[in-house]
N, C-alpha and C positions, 0 to 999 in steps of 0.2 A: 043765095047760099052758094050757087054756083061761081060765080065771080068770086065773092072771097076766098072758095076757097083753091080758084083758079091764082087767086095774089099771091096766096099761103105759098103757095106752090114754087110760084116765081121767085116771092122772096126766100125760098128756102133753097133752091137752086141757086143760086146768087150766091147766096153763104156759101155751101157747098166748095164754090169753084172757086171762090176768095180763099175757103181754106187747104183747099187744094195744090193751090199757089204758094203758098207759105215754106220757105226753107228749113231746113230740119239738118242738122250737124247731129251725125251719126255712128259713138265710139263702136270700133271693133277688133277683135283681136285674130291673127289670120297664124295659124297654129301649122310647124313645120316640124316639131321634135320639143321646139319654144316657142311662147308665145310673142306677138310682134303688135304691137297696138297703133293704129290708126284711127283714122275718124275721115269722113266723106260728109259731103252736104250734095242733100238732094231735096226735093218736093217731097210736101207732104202726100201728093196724089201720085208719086211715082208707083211701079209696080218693082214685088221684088228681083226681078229679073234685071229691070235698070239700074238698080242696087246695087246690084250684083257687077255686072257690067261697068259699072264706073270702081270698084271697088279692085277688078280684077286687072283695068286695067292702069289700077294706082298700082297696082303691089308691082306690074310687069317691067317699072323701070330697076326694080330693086332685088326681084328674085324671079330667074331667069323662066323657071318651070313654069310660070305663068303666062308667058306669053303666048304657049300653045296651048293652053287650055282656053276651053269656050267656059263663058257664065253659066252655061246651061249645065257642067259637072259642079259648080260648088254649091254648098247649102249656107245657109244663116242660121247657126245656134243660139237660142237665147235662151240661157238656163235649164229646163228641159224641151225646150219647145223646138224641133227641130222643122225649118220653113226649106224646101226646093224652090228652085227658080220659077218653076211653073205653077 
């Protein structure tokens, strides 16, 4: 019983990390007065901080206020769900 369900285990961790691995194209709109839509691809096992991070610094070559801003001040809105970097 042990063994199997030391396999289970193995094989469920495995999955995990396989889909963890997986890229994910992710629309967003980055709101300044109007809205500005974009999309970023990242892992599915990224955190949102990397997210964020890669998002902050797509917008920095196009809108200047961004480039001194750290990820760690923006949020991710998602309908009501408001997510921080941390």
């Amino acid at each position: 019983l042990a063994l199997e369900r030391q396999k289970l285990r193995a094989e469920w961790v495995a999955k995990q990390t396989q889909i963890k691995e997986e890229m994910l194209e992710i629309t967003y709109s980055y709101w300044d007065g109007s809205g500005h839509r974009r999309s970023v691809t990242c892992k599915k096992g990224d955190t949102i901080a990397s997210f964020l991070e890669q998002v902050r610094k797509g917008l920095s070559r196009e809108f200047r206020e961004m480039a001194n801003v750290s990820s760690d001040a923006l949020l991710y809105v998602k309908e009501d769900l408001i997510i921080p970097s941390d």
